[in-house]
Backbone as CSV, one residue per row, in Angstrom:
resi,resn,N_x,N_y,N_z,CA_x,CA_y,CA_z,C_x,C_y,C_z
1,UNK,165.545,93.775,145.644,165.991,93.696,144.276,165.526,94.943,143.530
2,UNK,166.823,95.495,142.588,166.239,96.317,142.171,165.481,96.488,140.356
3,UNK,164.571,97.173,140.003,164.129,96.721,138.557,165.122,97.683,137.708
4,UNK,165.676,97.022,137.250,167.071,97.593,136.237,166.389,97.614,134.559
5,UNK,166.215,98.695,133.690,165.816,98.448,132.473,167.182,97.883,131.681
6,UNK,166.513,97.312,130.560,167.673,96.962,129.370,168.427,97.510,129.659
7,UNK,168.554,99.145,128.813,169.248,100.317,128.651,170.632,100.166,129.945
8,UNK,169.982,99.998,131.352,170.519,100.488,132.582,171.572,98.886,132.954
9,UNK,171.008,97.548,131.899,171.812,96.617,132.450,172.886,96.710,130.927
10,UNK,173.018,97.245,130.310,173.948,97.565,129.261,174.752,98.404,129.416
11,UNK,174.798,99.102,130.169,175.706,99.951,130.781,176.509,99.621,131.938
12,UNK,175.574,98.759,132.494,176.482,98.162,133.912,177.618,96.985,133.434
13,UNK,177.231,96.522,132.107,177.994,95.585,130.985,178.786,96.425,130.520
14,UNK,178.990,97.323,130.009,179.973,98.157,129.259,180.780,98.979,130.385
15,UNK,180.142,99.747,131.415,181.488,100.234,132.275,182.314,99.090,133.063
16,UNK,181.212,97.587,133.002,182.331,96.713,133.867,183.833,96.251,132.398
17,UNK,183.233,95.924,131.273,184.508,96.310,130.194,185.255,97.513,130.545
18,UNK,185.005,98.408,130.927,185.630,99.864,130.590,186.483,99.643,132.492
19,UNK,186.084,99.400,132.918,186.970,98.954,134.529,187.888,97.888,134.480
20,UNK,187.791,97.027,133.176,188.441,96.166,133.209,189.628,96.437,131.882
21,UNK,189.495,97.501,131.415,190.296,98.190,130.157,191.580,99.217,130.872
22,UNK,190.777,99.796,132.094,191.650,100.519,132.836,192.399,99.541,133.892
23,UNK,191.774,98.975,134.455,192.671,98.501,135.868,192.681,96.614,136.210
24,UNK,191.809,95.958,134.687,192.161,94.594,134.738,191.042,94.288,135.719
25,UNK,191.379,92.854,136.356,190.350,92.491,136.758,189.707,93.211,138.114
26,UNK,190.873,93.680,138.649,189.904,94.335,139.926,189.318,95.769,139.357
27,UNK,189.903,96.471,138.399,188.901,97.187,137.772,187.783,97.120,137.084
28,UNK,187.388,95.889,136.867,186.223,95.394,136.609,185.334,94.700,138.176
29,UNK,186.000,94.412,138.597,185.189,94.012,140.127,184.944,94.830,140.768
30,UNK,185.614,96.435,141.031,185.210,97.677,141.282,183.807,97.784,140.540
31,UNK,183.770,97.769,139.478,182.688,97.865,139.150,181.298,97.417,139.801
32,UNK,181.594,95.825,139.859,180.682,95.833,140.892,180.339,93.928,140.169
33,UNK,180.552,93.015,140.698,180.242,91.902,140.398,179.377,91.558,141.667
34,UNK,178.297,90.684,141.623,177.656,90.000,142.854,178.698,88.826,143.752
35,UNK,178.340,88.517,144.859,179.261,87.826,145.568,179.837,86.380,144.773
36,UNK,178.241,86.047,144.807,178.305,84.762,144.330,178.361,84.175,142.689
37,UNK,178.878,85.904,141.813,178.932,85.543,140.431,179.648,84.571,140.207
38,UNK,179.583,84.126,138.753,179.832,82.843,138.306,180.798,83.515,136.782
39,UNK,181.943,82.245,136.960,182.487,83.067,135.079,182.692,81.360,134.737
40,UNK,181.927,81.058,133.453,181.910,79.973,132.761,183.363,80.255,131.260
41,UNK,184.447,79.269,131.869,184.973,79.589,130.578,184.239,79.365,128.953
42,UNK,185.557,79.503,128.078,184.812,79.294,126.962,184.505,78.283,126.535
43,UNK,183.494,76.998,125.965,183.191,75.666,126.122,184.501,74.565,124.849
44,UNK,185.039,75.507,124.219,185.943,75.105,123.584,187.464,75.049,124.056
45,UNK,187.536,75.723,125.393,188.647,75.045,126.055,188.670,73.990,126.532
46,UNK,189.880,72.951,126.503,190.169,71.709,126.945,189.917,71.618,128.155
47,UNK,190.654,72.557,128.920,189.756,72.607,130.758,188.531,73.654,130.954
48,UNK,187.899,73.662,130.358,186.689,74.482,130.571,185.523,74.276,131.462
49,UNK,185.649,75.065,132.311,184.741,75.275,133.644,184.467,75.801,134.007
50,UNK,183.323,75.942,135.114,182.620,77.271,136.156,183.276,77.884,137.094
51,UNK,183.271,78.982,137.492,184.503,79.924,138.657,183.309,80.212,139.325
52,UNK,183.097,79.961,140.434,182.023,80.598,141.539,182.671,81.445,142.637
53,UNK,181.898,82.033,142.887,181.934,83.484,143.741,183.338,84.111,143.620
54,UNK,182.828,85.602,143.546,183.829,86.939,143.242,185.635,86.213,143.377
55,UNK,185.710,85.670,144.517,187.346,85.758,144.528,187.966,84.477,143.373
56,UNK,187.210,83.532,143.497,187.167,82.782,142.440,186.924,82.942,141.314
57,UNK,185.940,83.632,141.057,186.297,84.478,139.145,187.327,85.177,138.940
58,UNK,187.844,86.112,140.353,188.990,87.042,140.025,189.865,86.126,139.846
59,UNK,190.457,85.298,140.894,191.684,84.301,140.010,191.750,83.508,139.077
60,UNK,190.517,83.255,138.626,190.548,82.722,137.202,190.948,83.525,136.144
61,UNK,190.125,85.128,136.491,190.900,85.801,135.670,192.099,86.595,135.238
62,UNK,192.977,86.480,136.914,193.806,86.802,136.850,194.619,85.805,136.190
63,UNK,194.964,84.553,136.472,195.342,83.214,135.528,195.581,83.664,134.388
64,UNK,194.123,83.871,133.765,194.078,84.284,132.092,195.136,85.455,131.700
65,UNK,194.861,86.549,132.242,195.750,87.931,132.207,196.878,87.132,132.397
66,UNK,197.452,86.452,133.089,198.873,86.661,133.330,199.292,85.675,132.006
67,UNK,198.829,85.243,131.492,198.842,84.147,130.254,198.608,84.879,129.088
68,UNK,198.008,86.063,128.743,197.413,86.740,128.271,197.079,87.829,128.095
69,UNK,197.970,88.902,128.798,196.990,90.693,129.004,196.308,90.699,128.009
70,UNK,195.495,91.650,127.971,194.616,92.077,127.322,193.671,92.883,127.123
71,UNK,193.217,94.064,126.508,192.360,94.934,126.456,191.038,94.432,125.810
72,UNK,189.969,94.996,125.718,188.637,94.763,125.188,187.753,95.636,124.296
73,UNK,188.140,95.803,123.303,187.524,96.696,122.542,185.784,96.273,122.433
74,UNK,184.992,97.211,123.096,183.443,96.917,122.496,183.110,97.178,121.593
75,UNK,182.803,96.453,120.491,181.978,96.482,119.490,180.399,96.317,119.383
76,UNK,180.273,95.764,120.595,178.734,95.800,120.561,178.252,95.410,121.620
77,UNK,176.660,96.043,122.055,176.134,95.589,123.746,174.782,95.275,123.371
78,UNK,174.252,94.456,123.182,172.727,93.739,123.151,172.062,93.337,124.191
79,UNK,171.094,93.777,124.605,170.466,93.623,125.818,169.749,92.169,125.310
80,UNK,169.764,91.397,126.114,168.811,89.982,126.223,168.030,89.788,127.051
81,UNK,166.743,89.587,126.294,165.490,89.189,128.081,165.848,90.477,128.792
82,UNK,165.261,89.981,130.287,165.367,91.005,131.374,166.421,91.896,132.174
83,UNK,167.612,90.607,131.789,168.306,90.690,132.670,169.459,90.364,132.135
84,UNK,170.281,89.901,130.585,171.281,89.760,130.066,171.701,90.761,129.296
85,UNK,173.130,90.970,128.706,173.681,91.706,127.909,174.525,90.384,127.096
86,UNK,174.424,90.639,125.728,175.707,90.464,125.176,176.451,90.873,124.582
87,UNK,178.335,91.169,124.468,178.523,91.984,124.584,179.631,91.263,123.619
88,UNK,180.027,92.235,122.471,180.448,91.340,121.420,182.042,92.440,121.913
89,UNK,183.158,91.884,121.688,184.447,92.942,121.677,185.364,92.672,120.903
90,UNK,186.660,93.233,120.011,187.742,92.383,119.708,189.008,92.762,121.305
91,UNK,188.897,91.646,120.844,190.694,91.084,122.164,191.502,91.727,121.417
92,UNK,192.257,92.382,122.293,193.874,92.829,121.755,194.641,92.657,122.516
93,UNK,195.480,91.429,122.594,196.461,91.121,123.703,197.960,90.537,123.253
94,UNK,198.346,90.204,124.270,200.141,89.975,123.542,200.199,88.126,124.211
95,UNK,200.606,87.324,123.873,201.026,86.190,124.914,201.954,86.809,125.868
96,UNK,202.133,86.479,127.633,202.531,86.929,128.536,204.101,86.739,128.306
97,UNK,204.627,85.338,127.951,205.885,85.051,128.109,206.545,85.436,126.604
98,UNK,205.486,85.099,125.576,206.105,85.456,124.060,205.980,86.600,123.446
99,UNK,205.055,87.350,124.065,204.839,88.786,123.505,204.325,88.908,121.794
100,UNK,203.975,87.436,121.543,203.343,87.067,120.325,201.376,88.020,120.104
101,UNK,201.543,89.112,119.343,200.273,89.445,119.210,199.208,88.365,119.355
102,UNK,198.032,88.557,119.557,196.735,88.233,119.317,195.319,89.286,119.112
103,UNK,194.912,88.430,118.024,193.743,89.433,117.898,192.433,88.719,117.786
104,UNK,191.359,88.563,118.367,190.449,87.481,118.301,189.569,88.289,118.682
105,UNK,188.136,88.534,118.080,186.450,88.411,118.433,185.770,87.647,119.259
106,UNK,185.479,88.081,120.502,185.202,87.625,121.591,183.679,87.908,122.233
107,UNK,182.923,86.917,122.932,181.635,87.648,123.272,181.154,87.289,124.609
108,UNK,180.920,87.375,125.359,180.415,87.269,126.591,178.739,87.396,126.692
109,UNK,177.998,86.778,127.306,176.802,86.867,128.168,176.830,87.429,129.606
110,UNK,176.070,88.145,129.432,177.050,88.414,130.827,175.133,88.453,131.906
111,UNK,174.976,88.270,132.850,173.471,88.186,133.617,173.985,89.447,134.600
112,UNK,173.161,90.233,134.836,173.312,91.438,135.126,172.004,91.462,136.698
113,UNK,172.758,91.107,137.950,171.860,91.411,138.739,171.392,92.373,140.055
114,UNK,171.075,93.023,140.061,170.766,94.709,140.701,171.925,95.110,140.501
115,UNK,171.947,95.422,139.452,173.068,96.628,139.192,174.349,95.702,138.945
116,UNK,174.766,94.513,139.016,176.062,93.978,139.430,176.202,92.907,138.650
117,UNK,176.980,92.413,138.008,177.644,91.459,137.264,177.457,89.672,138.067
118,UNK,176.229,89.063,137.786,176.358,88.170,138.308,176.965,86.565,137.513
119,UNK,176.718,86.876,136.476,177.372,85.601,135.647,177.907,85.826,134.343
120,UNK,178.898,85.362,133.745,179.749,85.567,132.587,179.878,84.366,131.967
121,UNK,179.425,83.891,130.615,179.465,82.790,130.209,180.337,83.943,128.611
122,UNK,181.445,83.129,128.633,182.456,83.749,127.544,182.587,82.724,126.255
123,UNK,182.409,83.027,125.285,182.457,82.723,124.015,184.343,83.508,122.712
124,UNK,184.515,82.256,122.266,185.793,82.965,121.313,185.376,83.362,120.071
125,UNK,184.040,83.711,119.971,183.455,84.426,118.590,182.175,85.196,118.949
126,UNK,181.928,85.737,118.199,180.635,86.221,117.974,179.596,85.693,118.059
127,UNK,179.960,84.867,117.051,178.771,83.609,116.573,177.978,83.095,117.774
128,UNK,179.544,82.442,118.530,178.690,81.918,119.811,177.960,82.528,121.139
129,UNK,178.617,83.531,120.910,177.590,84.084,122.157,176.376,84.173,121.483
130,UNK,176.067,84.614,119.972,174.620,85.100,119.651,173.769,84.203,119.637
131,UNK,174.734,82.542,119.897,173.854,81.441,119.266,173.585,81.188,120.672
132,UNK,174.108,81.318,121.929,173.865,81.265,123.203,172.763,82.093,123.924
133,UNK,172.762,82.917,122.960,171.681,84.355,123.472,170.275,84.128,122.913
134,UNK,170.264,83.429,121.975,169.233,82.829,121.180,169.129,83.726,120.309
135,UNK,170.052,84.320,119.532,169.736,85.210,118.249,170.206,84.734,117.569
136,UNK,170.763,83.651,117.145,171.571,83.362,115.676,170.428,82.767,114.592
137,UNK,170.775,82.764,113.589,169.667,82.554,112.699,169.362,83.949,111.873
């Protein structure tokens, strides 16, 4: 295992956004996710649930994309504890079949382990990721 500072797991959070701005989800898995990462949808979806290991987060997120494209603007990367980032962005996406804009504030947790993206717990605000991160207040 390797000892990753804040600084170094905020970056591995922001180029996996920036891989996933260019080339979607496998440009974000280029980046580098752990085998056995985990992506927790957002707890306010009606089917909201855990995706375990890499090929299983990718089709979850491919699901979403195809329902959804979407880019990720970062607005913000907060290192948490040892080993988290959270990572505040606005969504800019179209609906797939309606081509109906969307624009929504979005935040992710994301657990960052040797170097690699091991868990994603996604939030549809701000609020909640910070209140997940234990900063709200």
């Amino acid at each position: 295992m390797r000892n990753m500072s804040a600084a170094d797991n905020v970056e591995v959070a922001r180029r996996s956004f920036a891989g996933w701005n260019e080339g979607g989800v496998q440009g974000s898995r280029d980046v580098g996710w752990t085998d056995d990462t985990e992506f927790h949808d957002p707890p306010s979806l009606p089917d909201a649930a855990v995706h375990r290991g890499a090929d299983a987060v990718a089709a979850r997120l491919k699901e979403l994309t195809d329902l959804l494209p979407n880019q990720l603007e970062v607005l913000d990367a907060i290192a948490v504890g040892e080993d988290e980032v959270l990572m505040i962005a606005q969504f800019h996406g179209e609906g797939g079949s309606s081509g109906t804009p969307v624009e929504q504030q979005v935040s992710a947790l994301m657990q960052i382990t040797d170097g690699k993206v091991s868990r994603w717990r996604v939030f549809m605000s701000a609020e909640e990721g910070r209140a997940a991160a234990g900063l709200s207040g």
